[in-house]
TIMARVO-885689 format. One record per residue (C-alpha): residue number from 1; residue in one letter; chain; x, y, z. Coordinates in nm, 2 decimals, decimal comma, padded with zeros to 4 digits, always signed. Layout:
REM TIMARVO-885689
<seq=NUM | type=A | mol=A | u=X | v=Y | w=Z>;
...
***
This chain:
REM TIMARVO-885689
<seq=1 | type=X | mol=A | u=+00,00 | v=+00,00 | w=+00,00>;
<seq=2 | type=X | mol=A | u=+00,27 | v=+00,21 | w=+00,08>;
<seq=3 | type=X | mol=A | u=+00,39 | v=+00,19 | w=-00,30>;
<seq=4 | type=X | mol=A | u=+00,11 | v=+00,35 | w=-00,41>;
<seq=5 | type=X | mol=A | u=+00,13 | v=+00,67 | w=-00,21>;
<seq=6 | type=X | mol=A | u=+00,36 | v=+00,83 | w=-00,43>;
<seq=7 | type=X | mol=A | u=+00,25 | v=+00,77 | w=-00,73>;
<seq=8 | type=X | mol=A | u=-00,06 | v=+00,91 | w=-00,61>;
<seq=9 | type=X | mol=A | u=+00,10 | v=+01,22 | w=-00,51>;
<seq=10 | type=X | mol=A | u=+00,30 | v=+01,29 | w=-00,82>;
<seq=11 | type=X | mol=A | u=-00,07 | v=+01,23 | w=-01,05>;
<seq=12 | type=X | mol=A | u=-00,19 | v=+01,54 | w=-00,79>;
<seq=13 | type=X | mol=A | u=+00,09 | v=+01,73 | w=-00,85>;
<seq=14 | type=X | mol=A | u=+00,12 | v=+01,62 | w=-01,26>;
<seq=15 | type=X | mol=A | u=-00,30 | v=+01,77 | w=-01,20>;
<seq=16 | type=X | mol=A | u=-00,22 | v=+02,07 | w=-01,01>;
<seq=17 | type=X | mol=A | u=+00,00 | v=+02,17 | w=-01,29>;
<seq=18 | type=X | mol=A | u=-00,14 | v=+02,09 | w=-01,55>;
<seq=19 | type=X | mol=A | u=-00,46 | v=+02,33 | w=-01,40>;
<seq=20 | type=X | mol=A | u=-00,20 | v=+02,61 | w=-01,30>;
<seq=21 | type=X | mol=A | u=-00,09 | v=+02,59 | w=-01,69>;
<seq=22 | type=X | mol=A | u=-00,43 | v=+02,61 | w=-01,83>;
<seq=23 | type=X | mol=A | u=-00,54 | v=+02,88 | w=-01,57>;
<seq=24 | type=X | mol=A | u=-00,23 | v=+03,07 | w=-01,75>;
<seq=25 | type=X | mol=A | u=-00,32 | v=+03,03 | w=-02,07>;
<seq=26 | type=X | mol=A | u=-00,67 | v=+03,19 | w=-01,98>;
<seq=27 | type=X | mol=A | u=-00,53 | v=+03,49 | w=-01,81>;
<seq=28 | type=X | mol=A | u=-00,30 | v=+03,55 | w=-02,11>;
<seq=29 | type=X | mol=A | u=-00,63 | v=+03,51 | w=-02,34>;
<seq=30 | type=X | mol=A | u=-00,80 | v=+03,73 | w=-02,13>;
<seq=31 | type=X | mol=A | u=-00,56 | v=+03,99 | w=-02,11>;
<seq=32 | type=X | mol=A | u=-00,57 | v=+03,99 | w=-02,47>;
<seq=33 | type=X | mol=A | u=-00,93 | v=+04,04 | w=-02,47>;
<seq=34 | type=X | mol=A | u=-00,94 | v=+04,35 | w=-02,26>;
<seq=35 | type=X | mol=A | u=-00,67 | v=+04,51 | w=-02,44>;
<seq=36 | type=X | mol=A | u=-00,84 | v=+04,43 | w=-02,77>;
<seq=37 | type=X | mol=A | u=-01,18 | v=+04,57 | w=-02,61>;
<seq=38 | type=X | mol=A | u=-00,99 | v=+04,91 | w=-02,43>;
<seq=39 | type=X | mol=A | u=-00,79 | v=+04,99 | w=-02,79>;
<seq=40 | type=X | mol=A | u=-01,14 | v=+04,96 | w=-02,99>;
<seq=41 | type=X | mol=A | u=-01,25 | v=+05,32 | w=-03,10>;
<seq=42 | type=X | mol=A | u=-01,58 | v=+05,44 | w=-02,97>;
<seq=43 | type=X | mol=A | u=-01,77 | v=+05,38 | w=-03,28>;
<seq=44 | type=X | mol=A | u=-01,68 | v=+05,01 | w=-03,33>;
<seq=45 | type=X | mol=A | u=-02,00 | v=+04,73 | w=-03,30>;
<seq=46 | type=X | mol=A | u=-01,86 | v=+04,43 | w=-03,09>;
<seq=47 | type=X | mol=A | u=-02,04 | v=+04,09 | w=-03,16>;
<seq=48 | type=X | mol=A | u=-02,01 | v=+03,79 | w=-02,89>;
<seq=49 | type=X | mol=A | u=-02,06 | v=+03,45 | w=-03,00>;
<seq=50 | type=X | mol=A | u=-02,31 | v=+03,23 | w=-02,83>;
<seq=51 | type=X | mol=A | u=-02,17 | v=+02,92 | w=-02,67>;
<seq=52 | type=X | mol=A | u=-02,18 | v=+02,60 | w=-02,86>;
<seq=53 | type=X | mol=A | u=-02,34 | v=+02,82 | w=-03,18>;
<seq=54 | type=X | mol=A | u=-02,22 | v=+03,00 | w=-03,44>;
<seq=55 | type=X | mol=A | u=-02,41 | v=+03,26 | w=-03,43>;
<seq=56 | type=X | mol=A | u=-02,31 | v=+03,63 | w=-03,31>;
<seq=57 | type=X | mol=A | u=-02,50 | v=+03,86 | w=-03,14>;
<seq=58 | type=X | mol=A | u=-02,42 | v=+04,31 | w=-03,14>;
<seq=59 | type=X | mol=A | u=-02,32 | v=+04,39 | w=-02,75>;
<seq=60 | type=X | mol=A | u=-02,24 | v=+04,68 | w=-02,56>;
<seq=61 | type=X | mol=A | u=-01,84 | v=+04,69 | w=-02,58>;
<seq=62 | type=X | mol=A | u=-01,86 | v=+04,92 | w=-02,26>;
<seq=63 | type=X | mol=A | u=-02,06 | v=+04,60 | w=-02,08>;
<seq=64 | type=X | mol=A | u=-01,86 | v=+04,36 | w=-02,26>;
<seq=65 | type=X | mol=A | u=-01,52 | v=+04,54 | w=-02,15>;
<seq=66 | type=X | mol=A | u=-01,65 | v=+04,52 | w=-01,79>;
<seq=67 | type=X | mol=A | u=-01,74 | v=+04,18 | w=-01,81>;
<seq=68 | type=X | mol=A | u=-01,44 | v=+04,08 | w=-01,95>;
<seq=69 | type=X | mol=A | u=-01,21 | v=+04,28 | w=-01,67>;
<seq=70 | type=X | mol=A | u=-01,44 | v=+04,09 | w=-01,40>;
<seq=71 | type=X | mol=A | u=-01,32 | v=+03,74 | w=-01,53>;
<seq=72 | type=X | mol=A | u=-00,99 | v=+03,83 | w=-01,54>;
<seq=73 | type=X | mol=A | u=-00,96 | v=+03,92 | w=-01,19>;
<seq=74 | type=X | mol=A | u=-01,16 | v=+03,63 | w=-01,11>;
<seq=75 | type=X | mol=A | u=-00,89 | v=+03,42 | w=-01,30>;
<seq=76 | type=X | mol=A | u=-00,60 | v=+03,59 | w=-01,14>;
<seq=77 | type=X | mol=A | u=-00,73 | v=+03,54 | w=-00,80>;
<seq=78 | type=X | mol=A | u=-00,81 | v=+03,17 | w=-00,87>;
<seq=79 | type=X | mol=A | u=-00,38 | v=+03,17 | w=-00,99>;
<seq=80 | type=X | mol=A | u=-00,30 | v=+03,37 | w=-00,66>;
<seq=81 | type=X | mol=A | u=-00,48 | v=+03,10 | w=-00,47>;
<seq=82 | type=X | mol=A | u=-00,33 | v=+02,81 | w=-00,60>;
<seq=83 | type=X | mol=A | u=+00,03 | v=+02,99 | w=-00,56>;
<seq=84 | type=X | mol=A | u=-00,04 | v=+03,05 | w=-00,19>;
<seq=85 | type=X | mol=A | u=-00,14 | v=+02,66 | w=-00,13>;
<seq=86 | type=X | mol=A | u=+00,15 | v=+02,59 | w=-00,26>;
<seq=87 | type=X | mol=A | u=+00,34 | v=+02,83 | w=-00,07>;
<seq=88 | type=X | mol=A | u=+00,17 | v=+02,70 | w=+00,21>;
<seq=89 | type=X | mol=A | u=+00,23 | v=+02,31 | w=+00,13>;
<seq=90 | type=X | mol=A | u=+00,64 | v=+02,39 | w=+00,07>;
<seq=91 | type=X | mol=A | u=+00,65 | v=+02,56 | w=+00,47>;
<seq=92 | type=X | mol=A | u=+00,47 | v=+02,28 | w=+00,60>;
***
């Protein structure tokens, strides 16, 4: 049984970073979002796609802009948690 604990614990940490790396690539898409969204001229329709469709519907890019800033924060917050967890797992 004892054989199996570390295997175990390298599949959680093979897990843990492959969900930092993911949550990384979403930050860097997000970012890319926002400044697409802040550098758009006032004047300029902004569309957003309808999950699982393909079709596009004409949004507020003020709202959309917001929207987007919100889920980037909520993404860099979910990163700063899973660095401090593992800040806290290395002192223990």
């Amino acid at each position: 049984m004892s054989g199996r604990e570390p295997r175990r614990e390298e599949e959680e940490e093979g897990a843990k970073l492959h969900q930092k790396e993911e949550l990384n690539r979403k930050i860097r898409e997000q970012k890319v979002v926002v400044d697409e969204l802040s550098n758009l001229k006032k004047n300029r329709k902004v569309y957003k796609q309808q999950p699982n469709s393909n079709i596009f519907f004409l949004v507020d890019r003020t709202e959309t802009l917001s929207e987007c800033k919100n889920t980037l924060d909520d993404l860099k917050r979910a990163h700063q948690e899973i660095e401090n967890s593992e800040k806290t797992k290395i002192r223990k």
